[in-house]
C-alpha positions in Angstrom: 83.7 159.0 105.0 83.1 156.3 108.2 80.3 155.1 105.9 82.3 154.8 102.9 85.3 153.1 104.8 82.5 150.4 106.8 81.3 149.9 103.2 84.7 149.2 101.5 86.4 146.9 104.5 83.2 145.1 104.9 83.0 144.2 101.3 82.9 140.6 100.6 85.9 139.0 99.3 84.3 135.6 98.0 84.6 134.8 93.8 81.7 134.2 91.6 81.0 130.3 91.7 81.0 130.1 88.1 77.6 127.9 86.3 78.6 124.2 85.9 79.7 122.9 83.0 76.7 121.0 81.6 78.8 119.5 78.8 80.2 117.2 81.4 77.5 114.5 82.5 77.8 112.5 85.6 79.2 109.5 85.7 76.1 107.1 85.9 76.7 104.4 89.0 74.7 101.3 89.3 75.0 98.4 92.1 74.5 94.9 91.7 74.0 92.2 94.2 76.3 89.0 93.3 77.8 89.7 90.6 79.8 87.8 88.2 82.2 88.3 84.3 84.6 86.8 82.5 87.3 87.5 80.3 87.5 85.3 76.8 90.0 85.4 74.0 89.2 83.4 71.1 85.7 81.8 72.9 88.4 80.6 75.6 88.3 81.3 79.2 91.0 83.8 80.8 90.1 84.7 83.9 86.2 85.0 85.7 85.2 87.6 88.6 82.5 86.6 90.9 81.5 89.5 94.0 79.0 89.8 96.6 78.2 93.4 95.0 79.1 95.2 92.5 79.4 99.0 91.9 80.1 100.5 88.2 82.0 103.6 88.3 82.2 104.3 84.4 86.1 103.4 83.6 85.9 100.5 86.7 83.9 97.7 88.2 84.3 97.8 91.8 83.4 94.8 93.5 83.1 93.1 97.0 84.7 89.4 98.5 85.7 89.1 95.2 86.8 85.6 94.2 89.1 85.3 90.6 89.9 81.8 88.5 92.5 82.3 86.2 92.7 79.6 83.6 95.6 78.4 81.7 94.3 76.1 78.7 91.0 75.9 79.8 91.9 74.4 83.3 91.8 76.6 86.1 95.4 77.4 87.7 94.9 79.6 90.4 91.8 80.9 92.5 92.3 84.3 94.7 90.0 85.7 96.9 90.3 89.3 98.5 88.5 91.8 100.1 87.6 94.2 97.2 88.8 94.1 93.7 88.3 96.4 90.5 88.2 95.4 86.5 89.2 97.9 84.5 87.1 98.4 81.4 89.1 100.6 78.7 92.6 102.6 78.7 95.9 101.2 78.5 94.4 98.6 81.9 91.6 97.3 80.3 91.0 93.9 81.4 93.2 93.8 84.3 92.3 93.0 87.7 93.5 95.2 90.8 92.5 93.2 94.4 93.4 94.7 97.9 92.8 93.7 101.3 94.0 90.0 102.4 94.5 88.3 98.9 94.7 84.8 99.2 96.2 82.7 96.2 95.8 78.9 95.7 97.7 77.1 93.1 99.2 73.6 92.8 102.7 75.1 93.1 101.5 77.1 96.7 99.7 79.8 98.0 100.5 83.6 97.5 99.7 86.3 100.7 99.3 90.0 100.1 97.8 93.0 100.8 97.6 94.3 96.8 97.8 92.1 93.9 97.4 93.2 90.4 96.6 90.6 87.4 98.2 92.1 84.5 96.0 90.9 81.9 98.2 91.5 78.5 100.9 90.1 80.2 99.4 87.1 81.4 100.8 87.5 85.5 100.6 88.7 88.7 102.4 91.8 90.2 102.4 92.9 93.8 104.0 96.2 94.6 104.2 95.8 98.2 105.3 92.6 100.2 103.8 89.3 99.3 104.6 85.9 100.8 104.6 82.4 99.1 104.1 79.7 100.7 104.3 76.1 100.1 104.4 73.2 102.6 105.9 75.1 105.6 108.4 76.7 103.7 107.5 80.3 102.8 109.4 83.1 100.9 108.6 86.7 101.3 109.7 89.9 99.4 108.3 92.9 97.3 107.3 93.7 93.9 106.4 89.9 93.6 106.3 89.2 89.8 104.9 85.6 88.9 103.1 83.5 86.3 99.4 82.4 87.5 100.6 78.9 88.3 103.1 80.3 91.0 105.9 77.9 89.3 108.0 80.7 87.8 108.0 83.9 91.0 110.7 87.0 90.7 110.8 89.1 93.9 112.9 91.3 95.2 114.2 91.6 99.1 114.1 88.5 99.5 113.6 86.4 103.1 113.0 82.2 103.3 112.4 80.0 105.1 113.2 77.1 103.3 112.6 73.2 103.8 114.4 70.3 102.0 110.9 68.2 102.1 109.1 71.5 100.6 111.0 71.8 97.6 110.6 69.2 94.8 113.6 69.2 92.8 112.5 67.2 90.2 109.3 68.8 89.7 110.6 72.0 89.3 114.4 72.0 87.2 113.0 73.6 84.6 111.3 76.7 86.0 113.0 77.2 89.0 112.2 79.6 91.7 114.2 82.9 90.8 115.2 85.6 93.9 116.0 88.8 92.0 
C-alpha cells in the first residue's frame, strides 16, 4: 500500500506538449543594410523610407534611423527622421508609416517633436497619440493626439499649451488655414 501511495503522489502532473502544427510556417525574416522604398500613386511620388537596416517581419518592414519625405505635388513637404519606424505592407494599414523614438519633423510652416508619429497613408496626415510639440520661430505649441496635414499649415490638437509670439505668427500667410486648438 506505501508503494502504491509513493507511486500515485509522485505521479507527474505535467500535460502532453502536443506535436506542432506544421500547417503553420514561420514567418521568414530577412535583414538589409541601408535600405530604402517608396510609395507611388499614379507613377507619382507619396512618400519614400530610407533606413540604416532593415528587418522584414512578414506583415511589417522594421527599419532603423529611419528618414521619411512626404511629397505633396511632386515637391517634397516635409522630411522626419526618428529612431525606428515600420511600413505596413497589407491589412486595413497598408502603406502607412508608424515612427517612434525622437521624431523630428521639418516643414516650411515649422518643425513637429514627438515620441510616436503615425503617417496615415489613405488619409494623407500625420497623427500622434501621445504629446507632440510644434514649433516655429520661438513660438511652440504642445498638446496630444496631434492631427495635421504633411505641410504643418493645418494642425488639430487637443490639451493645448503655447507659447506664442506676435513676430512668429504670419498672419497673412496663414488666413486661410489657420492654426486650429481643438
Amino acid at each position: 500500500m506505501c508503494v502504491l501511495l509513493c507511486i500515485t503522489c509522485c505521479k507527474p502532473t505535467e500535460t502532453p506538449v502536443s506535436a506542432p502544427d506544421e500547417s503553420l510556417e514561420p514567418v521568414p525574416k530577412q535583414k538589409l543594410d541601408r535600405f530604402s522604398t517608396q510609395h507611388t500613386e499614379a507613377g507619382i511620388a507619396k512618400w519614400t523610407l530610407v533606413g540604416d537596416t532593415s528587418t522584414f517581419h512578414g506583415s511589417y518592414i522594421e527599419v532603423e534611423n529611419p528618414t521619411v519625405q512626404i511629397f505633396e505635388d511632386g515637391v517634397v513637404v516635409i522630411t522626419i527622421n526618428s529612431q525606428k519606424g515600420k511600413r505596413f505592407l497589407n491589412g486595413t494599414q497598408k502603406d502607412n508609416l508608424h515612427l517612434t523614438g525622437k521624431v523630428v519633423g521639418i516643414s516650411e510652416k515649422g518643425k513637429l517633436l514627438s515620441e510616436i508619429l503615425h503617417w496615415q497613408n489613405l488619409a494623407g496626415r500625420l497623427y500622434a497619440p501621445e504629446e507632440a510639440t510644434i514649433v516655429r520661430g520661438d513660438s511652440t505649441w504642445t498638446g496630444t493626439e496631434m492631427l495635421a496635414n504633411p505641410t504643418l499649415e493645418t494642425v488639430k490638437m487637443k490639451n493645448n499649451q503655447f507659447k506664442l509670439y506676435s513676430k512668429d505668427e504670419k498672419t497673412h500667410e496663414y488666413h486661410n488655414t489657420p492654426i486650429e486648438p481643438e
